[in-house]
Gaussian input, Z-matrix of N, CA and C with variables (Angstrom, degrees):
# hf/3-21g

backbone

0 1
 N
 C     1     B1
 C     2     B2     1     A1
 N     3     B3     2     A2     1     D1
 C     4     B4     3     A3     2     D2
 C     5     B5     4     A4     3     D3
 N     6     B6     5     A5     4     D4
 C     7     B7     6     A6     5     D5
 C     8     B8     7     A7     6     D6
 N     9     B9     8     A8     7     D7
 C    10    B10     9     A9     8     D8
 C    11    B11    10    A10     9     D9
 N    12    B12    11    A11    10    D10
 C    13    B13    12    A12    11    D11
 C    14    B14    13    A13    12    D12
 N    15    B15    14    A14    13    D13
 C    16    B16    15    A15    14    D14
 C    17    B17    16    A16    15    D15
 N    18    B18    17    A17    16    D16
 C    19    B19    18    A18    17    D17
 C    20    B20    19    A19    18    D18
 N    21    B21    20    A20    19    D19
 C    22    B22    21    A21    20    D20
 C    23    B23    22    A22    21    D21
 N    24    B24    23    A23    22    D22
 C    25    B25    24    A24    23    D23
 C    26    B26    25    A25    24    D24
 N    27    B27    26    A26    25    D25
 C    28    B28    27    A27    26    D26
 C    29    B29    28    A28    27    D27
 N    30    B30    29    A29    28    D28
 C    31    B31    30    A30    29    D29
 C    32    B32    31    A31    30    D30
 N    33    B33    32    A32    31    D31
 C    34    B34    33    A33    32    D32
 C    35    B35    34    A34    33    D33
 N    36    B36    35    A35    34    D34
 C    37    B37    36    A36    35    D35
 C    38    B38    37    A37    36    D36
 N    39    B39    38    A38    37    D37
 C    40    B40    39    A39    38    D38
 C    41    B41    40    A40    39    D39
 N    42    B42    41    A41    40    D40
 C    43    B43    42    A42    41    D41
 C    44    B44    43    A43    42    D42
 N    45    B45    44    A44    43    D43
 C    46    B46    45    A45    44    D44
 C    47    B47    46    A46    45    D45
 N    48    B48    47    A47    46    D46
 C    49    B49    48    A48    47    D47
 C    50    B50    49    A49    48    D48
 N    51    B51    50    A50    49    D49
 C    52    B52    51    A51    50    D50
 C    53    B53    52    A52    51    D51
 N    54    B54    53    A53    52    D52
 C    55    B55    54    A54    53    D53
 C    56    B56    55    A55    54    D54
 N    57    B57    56    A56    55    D55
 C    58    B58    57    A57    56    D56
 C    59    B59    58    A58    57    D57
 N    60    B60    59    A59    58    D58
 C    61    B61    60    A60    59    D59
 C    62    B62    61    A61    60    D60
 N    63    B63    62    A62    61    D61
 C    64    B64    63    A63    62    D62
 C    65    B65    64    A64    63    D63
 N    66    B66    65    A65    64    D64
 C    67    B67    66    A66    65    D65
 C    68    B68    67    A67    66    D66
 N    69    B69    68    A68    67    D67
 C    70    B70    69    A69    68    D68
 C    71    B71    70    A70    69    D69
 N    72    B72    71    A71    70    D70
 C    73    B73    72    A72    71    D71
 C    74    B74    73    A73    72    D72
 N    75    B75    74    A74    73    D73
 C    76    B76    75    A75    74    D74
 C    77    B77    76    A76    75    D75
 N    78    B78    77    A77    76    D76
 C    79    B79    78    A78    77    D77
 C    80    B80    79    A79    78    D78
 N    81    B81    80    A80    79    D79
 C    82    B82    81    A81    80    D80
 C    83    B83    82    A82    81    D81
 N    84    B84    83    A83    82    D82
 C    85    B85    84    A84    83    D83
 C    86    B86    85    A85    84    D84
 N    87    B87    86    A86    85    D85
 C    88    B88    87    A87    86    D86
 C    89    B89    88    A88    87    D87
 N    90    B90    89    A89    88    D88
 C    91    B91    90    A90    89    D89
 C    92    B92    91    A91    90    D90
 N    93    B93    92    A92    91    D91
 C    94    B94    93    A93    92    D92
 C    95    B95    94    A94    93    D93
 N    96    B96    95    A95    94    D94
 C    97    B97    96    A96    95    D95
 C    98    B98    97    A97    96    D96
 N    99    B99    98    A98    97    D97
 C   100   B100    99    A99    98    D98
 C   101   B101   100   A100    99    D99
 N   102   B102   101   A101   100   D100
 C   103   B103   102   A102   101   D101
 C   104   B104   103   A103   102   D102
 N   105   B105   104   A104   103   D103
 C   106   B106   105   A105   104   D104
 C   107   B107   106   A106   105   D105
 N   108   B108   107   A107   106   D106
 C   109   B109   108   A108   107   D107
 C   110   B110   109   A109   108   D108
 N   111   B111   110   A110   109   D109
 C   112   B112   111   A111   110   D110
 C   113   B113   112   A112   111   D111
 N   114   B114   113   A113   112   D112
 C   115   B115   114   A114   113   D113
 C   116   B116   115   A115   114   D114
 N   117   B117   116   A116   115   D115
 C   118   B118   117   A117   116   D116
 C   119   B119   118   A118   117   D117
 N   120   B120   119   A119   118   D118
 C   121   B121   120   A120   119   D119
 C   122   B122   121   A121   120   D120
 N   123   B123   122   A122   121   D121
 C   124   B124   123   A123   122   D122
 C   125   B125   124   A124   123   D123
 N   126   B126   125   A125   124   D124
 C   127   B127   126   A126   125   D125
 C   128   B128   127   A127   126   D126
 N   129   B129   128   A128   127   D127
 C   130   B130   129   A129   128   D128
 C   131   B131   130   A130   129   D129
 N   132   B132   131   A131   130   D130
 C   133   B133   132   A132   131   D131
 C   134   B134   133   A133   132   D132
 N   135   B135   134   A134   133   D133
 C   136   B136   135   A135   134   D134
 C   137   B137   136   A136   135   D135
 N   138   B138   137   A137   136   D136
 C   139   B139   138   A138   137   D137
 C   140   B140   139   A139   138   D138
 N   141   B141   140   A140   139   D139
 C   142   B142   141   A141   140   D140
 C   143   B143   142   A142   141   D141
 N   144   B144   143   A143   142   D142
 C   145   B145   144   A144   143   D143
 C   146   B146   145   A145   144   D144
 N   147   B147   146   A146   145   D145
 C   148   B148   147   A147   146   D146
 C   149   B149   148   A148   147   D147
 N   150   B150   149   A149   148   D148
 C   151   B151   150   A150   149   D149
 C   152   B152   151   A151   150   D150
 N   153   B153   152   A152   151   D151
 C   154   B154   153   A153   152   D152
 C   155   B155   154   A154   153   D153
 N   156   B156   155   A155   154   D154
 C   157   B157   156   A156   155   D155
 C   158   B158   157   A157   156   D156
 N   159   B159   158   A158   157   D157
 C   160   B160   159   A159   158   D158
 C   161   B161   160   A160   159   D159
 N   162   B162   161   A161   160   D160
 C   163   B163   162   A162   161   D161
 C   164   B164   163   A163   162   D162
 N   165   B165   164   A164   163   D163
 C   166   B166   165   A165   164   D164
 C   167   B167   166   A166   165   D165
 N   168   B168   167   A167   166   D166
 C   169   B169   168   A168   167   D167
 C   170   B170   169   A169   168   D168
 N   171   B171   170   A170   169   D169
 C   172   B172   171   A171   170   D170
 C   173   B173   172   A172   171   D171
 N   174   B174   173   A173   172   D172
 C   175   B175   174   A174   173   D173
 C   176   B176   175   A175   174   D174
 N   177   B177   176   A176   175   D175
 C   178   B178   177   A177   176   D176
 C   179   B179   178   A178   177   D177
 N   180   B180   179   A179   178   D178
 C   181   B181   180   A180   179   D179
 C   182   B182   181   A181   180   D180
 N   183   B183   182   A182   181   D181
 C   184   B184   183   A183   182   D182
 C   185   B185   184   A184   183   D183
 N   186   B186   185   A185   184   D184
 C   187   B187   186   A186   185   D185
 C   188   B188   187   A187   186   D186
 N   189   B189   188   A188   187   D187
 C   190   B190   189   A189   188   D188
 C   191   B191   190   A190   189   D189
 N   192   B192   191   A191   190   D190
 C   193   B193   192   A192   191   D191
 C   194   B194   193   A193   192   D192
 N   195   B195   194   A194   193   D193
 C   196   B196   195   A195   194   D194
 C   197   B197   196   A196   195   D195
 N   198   B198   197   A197   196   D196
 C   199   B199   198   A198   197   D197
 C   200   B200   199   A199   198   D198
 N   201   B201   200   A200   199   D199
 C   202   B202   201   A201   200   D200
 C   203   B203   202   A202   201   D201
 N   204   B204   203   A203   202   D202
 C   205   B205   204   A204   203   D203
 C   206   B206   205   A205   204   D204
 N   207   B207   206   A206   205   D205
 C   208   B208   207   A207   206   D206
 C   209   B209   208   A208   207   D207
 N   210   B210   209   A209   208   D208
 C   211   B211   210   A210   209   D209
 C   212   B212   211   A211   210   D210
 N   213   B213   212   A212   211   D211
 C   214   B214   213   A213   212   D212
 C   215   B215   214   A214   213   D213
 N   216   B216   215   A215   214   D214
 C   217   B217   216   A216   215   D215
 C   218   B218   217   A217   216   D216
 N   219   B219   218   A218   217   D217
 C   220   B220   219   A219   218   D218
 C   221   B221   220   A220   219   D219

   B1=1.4448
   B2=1.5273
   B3=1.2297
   B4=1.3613
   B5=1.9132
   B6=1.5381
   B7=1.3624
   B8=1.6044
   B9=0.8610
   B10=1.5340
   B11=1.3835
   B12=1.4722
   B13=1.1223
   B14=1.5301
   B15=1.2086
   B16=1.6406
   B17=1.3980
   B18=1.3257
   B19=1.2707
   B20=1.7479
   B21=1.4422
   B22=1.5442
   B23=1.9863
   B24=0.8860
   B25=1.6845
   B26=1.5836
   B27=1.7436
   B28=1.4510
   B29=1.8656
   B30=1.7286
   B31=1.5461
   B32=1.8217
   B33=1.4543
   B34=1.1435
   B35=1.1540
   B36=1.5669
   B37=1.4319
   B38=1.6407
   B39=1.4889
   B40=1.3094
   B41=1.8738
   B42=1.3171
   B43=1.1997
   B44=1.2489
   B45=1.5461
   B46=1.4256
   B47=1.9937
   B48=1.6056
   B49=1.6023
   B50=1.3211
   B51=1.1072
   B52=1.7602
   B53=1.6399
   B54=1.1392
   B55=1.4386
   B56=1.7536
   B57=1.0327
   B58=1.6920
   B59=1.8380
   B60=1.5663
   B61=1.1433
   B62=1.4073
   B63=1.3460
   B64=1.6523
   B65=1.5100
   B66=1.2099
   B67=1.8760
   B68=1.3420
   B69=1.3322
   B70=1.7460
   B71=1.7949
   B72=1.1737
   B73=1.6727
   B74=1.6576
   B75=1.5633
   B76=1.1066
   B77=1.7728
   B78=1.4305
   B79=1.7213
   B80=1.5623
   B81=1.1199
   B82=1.9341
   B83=1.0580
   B84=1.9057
   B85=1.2123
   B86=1.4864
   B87=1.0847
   B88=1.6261
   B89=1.5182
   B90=1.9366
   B91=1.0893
   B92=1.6708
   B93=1.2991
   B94=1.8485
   B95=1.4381
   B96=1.5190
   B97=1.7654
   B98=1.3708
   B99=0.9958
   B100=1.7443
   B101=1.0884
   B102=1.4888
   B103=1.5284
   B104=1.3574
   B105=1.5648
   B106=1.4844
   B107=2.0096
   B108=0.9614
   B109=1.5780
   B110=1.9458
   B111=1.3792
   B112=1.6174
   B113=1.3014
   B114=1.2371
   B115=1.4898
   B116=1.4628
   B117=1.6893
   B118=0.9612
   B119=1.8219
   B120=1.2307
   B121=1.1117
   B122=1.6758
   B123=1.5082
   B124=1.5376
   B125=1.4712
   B126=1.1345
   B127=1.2861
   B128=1.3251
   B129=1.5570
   B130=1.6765
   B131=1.5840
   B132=1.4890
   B133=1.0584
   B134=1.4705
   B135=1.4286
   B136=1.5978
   B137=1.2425
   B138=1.8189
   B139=1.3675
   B140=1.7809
   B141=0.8683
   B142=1.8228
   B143=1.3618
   B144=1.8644
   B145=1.4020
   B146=1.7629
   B147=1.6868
   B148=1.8645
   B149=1.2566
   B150=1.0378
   B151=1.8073
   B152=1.4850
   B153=0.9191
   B154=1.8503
   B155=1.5925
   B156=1.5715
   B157=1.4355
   B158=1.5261
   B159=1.5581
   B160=1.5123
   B161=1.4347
   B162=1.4684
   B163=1.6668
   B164=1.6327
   B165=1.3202
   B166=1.9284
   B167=1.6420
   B168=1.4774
   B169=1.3002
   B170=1.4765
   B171=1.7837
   B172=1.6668
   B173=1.5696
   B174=0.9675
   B175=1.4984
   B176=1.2014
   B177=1.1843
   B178=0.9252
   B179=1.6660
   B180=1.5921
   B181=1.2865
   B182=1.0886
   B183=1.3148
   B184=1.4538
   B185=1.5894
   B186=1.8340
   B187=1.4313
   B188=1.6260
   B189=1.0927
   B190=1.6593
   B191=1.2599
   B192=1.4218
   B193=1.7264
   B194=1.8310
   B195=1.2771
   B196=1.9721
   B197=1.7461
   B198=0.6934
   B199=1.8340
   B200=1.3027
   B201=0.8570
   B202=1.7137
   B203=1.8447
   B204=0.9336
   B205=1.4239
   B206=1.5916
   B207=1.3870
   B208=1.6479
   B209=1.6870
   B210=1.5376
   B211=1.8537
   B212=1.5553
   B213=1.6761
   B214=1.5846
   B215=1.0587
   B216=1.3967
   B217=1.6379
   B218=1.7161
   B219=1.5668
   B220=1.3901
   B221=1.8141
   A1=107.65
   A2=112.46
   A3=120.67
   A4=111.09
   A5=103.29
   A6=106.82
   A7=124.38
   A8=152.97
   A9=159.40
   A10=111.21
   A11=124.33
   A12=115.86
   A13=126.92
   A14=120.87
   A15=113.06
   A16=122.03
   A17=137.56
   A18=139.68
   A19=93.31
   A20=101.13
   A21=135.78
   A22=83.04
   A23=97.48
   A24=100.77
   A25=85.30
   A26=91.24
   A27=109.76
   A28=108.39
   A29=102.54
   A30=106.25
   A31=100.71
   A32=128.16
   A33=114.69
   A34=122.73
   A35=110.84
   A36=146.93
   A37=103.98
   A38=111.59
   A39=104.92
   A40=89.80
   A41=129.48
   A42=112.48
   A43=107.12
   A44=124.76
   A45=143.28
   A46=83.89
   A47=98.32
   A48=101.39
   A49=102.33
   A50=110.04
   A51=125.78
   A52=111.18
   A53=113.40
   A54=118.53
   A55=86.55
   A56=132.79
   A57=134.59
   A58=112.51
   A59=103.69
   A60=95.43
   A61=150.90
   A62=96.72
   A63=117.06
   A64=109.42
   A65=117.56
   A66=130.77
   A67=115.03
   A68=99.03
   A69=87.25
   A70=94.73
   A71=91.36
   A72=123.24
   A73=88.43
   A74=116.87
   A75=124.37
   A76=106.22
   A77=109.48
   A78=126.16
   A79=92.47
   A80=101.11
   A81=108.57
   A82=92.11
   A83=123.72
   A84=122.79
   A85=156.03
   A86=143.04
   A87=126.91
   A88=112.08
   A89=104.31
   A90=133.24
   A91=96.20
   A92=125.84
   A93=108.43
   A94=133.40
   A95=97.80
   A96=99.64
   A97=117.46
   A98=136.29
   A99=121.24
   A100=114.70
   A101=130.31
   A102=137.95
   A103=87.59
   A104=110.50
   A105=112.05
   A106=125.08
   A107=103.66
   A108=134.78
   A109=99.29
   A110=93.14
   A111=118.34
   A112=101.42
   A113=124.54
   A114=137.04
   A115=105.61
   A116=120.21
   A117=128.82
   A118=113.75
   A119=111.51
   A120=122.63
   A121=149.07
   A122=87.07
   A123=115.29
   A124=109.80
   A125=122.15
   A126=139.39
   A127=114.72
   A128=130.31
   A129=116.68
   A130=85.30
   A131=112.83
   A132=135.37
   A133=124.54
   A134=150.37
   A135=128.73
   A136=99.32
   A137=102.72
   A138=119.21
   A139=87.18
   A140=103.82
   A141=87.97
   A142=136.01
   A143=92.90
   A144=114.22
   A145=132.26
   A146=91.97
   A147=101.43
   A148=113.31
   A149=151.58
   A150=157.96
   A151=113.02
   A152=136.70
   A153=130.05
   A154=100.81
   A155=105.01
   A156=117.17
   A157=97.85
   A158=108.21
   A159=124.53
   A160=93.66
   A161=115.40
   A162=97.81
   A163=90.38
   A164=91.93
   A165=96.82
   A166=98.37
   A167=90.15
   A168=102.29
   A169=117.19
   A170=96.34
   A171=120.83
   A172=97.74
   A173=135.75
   A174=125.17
   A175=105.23
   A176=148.57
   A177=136.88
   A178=114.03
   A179=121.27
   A180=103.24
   A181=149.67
   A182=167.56
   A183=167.49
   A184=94.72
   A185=87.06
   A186=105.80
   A187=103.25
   A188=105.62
   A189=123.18
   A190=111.59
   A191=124.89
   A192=99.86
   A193=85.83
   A194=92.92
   A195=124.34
   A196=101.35
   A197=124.35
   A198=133.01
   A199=104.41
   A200=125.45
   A201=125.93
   A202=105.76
   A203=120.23
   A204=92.56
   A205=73.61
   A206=108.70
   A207=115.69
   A208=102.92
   A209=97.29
   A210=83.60
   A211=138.41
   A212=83.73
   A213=84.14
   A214=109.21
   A215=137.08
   A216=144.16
   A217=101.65
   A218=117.19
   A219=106.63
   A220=126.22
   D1=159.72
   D2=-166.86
   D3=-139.30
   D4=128.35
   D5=-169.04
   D6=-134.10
   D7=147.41
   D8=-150.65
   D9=-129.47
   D10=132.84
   D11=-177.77
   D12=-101.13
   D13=159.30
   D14=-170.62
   D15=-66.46
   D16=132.92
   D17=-161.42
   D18=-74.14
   D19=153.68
   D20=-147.59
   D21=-116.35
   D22=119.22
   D23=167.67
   D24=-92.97
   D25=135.18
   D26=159.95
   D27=83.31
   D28=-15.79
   D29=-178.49
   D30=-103.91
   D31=-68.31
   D32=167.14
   D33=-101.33
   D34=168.39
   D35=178.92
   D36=-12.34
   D37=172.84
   D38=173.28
   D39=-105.99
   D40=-7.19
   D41=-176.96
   D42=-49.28
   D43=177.89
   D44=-153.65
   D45=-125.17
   D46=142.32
   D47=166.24
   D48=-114.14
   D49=-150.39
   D50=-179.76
   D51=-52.38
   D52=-33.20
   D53=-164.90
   D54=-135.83
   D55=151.65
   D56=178.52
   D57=-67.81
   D58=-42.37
   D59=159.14
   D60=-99.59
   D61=14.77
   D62=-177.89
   D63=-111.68
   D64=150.50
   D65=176.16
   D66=-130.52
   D67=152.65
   D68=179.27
   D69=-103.83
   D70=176.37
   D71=66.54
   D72=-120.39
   D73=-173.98
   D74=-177.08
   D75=-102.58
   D76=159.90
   D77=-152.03
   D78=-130.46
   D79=115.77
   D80=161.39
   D81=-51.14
   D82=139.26
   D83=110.38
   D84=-99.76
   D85=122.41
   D86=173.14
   D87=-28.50
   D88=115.17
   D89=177.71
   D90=-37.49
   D91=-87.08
   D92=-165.33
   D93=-54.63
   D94=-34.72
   D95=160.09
   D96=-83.92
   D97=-19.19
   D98=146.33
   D99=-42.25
   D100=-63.41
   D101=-156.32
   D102=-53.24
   D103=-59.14
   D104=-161.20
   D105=-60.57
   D106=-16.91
   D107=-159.41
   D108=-93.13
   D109=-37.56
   D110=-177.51
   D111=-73.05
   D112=-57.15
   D113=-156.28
   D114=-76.81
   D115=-37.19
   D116=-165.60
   D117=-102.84
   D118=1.98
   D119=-141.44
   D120=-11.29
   D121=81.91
   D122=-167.34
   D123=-121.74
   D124=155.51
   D125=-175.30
   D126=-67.26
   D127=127.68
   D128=-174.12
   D129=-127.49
   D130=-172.80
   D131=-171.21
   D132=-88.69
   D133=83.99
   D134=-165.56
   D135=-83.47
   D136=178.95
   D137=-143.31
   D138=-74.98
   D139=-31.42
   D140=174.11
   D141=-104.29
   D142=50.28
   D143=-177.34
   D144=74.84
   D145=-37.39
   D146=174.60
   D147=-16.99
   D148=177.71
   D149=118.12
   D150=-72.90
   D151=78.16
   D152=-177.09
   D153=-109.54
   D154=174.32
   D155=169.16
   D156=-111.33
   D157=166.67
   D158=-169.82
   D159=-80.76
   D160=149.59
   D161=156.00
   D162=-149.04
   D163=167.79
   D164=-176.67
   D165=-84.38
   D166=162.57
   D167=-159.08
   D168=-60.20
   D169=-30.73
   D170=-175.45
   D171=-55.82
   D172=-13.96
   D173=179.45
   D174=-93.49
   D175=-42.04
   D176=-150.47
   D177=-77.29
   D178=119.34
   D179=157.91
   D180=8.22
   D181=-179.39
   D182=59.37
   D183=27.29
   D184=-83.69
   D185=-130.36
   D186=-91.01
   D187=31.84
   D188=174.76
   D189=-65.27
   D190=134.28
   D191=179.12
   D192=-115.52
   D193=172.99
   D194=162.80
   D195=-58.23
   D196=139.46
   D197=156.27
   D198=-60.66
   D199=133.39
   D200=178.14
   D201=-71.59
   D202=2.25
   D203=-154.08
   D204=-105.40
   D205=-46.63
   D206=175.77
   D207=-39.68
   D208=-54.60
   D209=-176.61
   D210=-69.75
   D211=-10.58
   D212=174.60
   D213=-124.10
   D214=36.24
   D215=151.66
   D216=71.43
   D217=44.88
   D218=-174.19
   D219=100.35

């Protein structure tokens, strides 16, 4: 699963991401606490600690990239 984190007043851009209040880049998440995070819609943890919300994939940008740390497991 794949998740975006909440925009930072005063930290990023005023551009708009996938969702107005979310930015990427995008954050692995663990398949059951995503589902769960999704369903409930609350913020879970990705593999490289971030806090993001789940979002379907259909939102996401193109030109969104992976977090590196997510892509390379650390």
């Amino acid at each position: 699963m794949i998740g975006l984190r909440a925009r930072q007043p005063g930290v990023d851009g005023d551009e708009g991401g996938a969702q107005e209040q979310l930015v990427g880049p995008l954050h692995a998440v663990e398949g059951s606490a995503g589902r769960a995070a999704a369903a409930d819609h609350t913020e879970v943890q990705a593999l490289c600690g971030e806090w993001v919300q789940v979002v379907p994939v259909e939102d996401v940008p193109d030109d969104t990239g992976l977090c590196p740390v997510c892509q390379h497991g650390g």
